[in-house]
N, C-alpha and C positions, 0 to 999 in steps of 0.2 A: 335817592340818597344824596345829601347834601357832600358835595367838593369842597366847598369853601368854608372857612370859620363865621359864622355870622357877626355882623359888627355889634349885634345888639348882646351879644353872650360875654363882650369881653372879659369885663368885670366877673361874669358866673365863675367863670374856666379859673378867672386868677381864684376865686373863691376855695374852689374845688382841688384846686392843686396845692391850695393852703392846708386846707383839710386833712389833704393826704400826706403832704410834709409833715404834719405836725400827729400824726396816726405813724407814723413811721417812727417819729420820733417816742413815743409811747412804747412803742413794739420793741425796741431797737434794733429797727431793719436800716440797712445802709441807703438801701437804694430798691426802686420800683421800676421793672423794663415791662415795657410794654413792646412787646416782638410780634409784629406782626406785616404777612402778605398783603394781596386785594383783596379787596373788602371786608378785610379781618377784625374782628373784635371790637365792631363799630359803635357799642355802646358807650364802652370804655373811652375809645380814642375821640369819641365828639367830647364826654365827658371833662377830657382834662387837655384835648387840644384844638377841637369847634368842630372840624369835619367828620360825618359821616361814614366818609369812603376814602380809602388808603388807595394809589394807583398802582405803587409799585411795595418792594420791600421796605420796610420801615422799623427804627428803632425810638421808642419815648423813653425817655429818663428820668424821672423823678429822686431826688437824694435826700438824704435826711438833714445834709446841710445848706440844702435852699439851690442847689444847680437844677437847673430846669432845662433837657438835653436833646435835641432833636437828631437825628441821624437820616437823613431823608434823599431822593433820588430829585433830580433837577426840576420835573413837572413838579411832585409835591411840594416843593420848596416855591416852586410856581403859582400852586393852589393855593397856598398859603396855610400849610400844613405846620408849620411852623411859627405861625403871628404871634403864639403865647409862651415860646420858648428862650432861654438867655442866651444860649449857645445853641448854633447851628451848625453843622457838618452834610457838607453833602458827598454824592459819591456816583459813579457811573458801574454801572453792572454788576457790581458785585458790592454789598453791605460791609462783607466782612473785616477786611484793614483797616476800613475805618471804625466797627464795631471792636476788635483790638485794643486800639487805640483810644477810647473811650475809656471800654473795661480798664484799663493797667491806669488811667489816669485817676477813677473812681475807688481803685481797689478796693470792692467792697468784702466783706466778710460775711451779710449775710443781706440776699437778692430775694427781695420777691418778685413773684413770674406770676402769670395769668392761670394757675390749674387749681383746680377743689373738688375735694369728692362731693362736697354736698351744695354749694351756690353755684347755681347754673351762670350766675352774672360775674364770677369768678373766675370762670374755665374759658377762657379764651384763647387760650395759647394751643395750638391745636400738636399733635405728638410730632407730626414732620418739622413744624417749627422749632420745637424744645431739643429735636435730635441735629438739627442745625447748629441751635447755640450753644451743645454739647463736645459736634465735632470743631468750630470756631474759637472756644473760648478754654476747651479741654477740663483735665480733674477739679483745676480751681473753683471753676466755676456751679461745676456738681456738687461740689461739697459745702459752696456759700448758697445754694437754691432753697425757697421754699416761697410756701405757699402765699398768693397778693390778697388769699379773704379775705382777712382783717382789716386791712386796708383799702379794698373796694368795698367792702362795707360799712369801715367809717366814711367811707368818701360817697357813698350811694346813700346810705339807710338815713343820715344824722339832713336833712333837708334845711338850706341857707334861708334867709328870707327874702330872695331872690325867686328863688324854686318855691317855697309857698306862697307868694306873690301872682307865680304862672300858674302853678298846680288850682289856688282858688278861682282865678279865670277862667278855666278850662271848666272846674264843676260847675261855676255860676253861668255859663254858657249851657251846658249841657241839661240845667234844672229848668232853663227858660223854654227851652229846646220842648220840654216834656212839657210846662204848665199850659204850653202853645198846643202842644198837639190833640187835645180833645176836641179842636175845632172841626179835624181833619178824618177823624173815626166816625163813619159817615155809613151809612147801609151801602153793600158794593165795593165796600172797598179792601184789599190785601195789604196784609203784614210787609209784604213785598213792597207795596205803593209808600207803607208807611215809613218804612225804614228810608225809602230816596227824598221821602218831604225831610224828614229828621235829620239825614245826613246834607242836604243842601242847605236846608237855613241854620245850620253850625255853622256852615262855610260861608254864610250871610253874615253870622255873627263874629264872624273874626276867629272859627276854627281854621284850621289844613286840611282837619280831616276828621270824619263822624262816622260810625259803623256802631251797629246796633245787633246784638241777640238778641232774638223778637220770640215770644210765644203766644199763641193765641189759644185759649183752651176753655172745655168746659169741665167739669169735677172730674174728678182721675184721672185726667191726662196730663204729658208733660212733655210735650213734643215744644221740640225747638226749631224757629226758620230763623231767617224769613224762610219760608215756602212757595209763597205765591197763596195762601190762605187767604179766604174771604172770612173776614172775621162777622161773625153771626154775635143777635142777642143772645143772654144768657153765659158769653164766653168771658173770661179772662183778659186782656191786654196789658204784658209785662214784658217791657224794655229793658233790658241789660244793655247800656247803651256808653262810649267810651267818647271823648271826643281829643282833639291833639292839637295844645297853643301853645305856637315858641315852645316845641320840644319838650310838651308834657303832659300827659295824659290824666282825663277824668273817669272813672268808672263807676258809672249809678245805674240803680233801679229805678223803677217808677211801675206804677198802677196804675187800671183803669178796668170796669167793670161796668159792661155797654147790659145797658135796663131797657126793657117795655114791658109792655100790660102781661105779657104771660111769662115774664122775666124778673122780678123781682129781687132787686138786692140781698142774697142769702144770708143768712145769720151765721151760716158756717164760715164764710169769707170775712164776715166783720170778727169772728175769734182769731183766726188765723191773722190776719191784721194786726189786733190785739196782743197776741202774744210775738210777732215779729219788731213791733215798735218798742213793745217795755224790752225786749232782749237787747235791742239795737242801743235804746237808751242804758240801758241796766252798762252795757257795752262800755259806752261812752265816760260814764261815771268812776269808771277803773281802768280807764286809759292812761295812766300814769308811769312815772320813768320808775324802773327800779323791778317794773312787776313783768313777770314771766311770761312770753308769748304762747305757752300751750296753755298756761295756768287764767290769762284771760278768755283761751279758745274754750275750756271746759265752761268755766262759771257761765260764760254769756250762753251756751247753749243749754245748762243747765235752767236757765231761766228760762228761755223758753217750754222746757221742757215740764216745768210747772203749769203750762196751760194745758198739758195732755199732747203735745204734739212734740213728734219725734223727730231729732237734731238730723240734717242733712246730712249725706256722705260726703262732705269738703271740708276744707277750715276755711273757719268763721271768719279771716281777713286778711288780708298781704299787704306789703307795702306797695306805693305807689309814687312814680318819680319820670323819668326816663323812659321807662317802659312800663308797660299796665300792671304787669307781675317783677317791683322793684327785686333790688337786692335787698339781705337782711332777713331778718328775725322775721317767720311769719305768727299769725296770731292760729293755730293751728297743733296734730296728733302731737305728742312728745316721739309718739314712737315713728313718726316718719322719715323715712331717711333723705329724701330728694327735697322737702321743704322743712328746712328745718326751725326749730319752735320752740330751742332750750334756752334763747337768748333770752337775754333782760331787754324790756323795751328802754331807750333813752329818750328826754325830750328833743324837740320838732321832726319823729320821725313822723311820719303821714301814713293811715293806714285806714283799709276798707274796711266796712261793719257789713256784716254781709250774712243776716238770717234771712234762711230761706225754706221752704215748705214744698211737698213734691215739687223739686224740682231737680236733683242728681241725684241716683242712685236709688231712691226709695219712695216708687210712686204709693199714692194711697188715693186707693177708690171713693173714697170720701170729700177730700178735700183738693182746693182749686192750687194749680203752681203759680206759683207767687212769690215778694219776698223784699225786703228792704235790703236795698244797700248806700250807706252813707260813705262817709271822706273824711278823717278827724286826724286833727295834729296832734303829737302827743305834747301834752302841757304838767307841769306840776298839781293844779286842779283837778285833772281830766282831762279828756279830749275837747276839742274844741272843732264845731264843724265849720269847713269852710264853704257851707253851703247852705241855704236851706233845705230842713227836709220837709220830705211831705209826710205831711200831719195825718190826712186819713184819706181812705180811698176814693181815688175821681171817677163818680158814677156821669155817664154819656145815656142821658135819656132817647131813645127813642120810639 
């Protein structure tokens, strides 16, 4: 976990804190606190102030009239937990006089705080926190609280061209990563072996960090490693594989379908194929701002579903930023409560395409687990990949 602010993020963070300023001011919320312990809410707080990890108790302030508010404990301010703040206050042992002091100067009227029922990227504020700034700050302050959603959402979901700058580096690493690897699917060798080649030449390439869901399989099966699998002809080789540059994660699929003489490339897997591509495309084509994130999660599986094969038990796509499973609108059930899916999508969010075929929830004895996932910006046109995809499956003769 990163202590310090990185120099290369400056500019993002001022980005990000504009974002939320200006989502504030929309809303009309006074002010955004971000209250948090050790190690708390570490998303957020790299977000909109560089660091990772908080040492002691800590207060962020964001306002809707552009004060940018740090409250922090002498090491933090050491850290430099503060490099992207206007105002800084520090304090010995105890937060609260100087949180006081702060409040009565902002008086705001109406606070947003880190809790939501339904974005997990929202709920940071944990209940011993909130009953802290409840006993410190008293009635006023209960009755100006609510919820930072909307505002960690426009500040996470809505991607700078900074963040799709990194986010495309990360996939274009991660697609090299895969076109390279059919060198390396060799007779004798494991899912296990495959996964430390993949996750080391990321980190060749300029990842932090590479980690792969591996499945090696033959028809019906849907087992996930690595395992330590010796992958055999006749099997599957499908990579769910993430990689992480400058603070921001890629998440693709990839194929491969290892051939010999008593193995032959199935015609069941080239349908399957077939209809996870036109989905993925079909996907891509109605990736537009305005259009509904369960309403793209049906259609696109709907089209699949047109080649006879039955829509997986997930949604079809999440957002991607920060973390692998961004904040925001996913492409996904209406009726889910924990990921939700009734937003309109806006342009430059970034979001995964992600058909897939036995592989969660509903195996079928027939066909092989498999599945495209691409990475598309949302555009006026469409989606837009920032990746290339793969066009058709990479058969490994041997």
């Amino acid at each position: 976990m990163r202590l310090f602010p990185s120099p290369q993020d400056a500019d993002l963070i001022k980005e990000k804190q504009a974002q939320a300023i200006a989502a504030m001011d929309r809303l009309d919320i006074d002010a955004w606190l971000v209250f948090v312990r050790e190690g708390g809410d570490s998303h957020i707080v790299s977000t909109i102030a560089g660091p990772e990890f908080i040492v002691q108790n800590a207060a962020l302030m964001l306002t809707r009239d552009g004060r940018r508010i740090a409250i922090l404990e002498p090491i933090d301010i050491q850290n430099g937990a503060g490099t992207h703040f206007d105002e800084i206050f520090d304090y010995e042992r105890d937060i609260v006089p100087r949180l006081r002091e702060v409040w009565a100067s902002v008086a705001p009227k109406r606070i947003a705080l880190n809790y939501s029922r339904q974005h997990y990227a929202a709920d940071g504020l944990t209940h011993g926190m909130y009953l802290r700034l409840a006993e410190a700050l008293g009635s006023d302050f209960e009755a100006a609280a609510v919820s930072s959603e909307d505002v960690v959402l426009a500040t996470r979901a809505v991607k700078t061209e900074t963040e799709i700058a990194r986010l495309t580096k990360a996939c274009e690493i991660t697609v090299q990563v895969f076109e390279e690897l059919a060198a390396h699917i060799r007779p004798g060798v494991t899912d296990s072996e495959l996964g430390a080649i993949a996750a080391a030449r990321a980190r060749e390439l300029g990842a932090s960090a590479g980690e792969a869901s591996i499945a090696v399989n033959g028809p019906g099966r849907n087992e996930k490693g690595p395992l330590g699998k010796v992958v055999e002809a006749g099997q599957v080789v499908l990579f769910d594989m993430g990689v992480l540059y400058e603070g921001y994660h890629s998440d693709n699929k990839y194929v491969w379908y290892v051939q010999d003489r008593d193995h032959p490339f199935p015609d069941i897997l080239q349908r399957q194929w077939d209809a996870c591509r036109a989905s993925a495309d079909y996907a891509l084509a109605i990736l537009k701002p305005g259009e509904w994130g369960y309403d793209v999660h049906d259609r696109a599986w709907a089209k699949l579903e047109e080649f006879d094969f039955p829509r997986d038990a997930h949604s079809y796509g999440h957002q991607i930023g920060r973390q692998v499973h961004d904040a925001g609108t996913w492409l996904g059930d209406a009726d889910n409560p924990y990921r939700p899916a009734k937003g309109r999508l806006e342009e430059n969010m970034v979001f995964t395409l992600d058909p897939t075929i036995n592989r969660v929830g509903r195996p079928d004895p027939d066909c092989y687990s498999m599945g495209v996932e691409d990475i598309a910006q949302v555009t006026p046109e469409g989606g837009r990949l920032l990746h290339r995809p793969q066009s058709r499956i990479t058969v490994v003769d041997w």
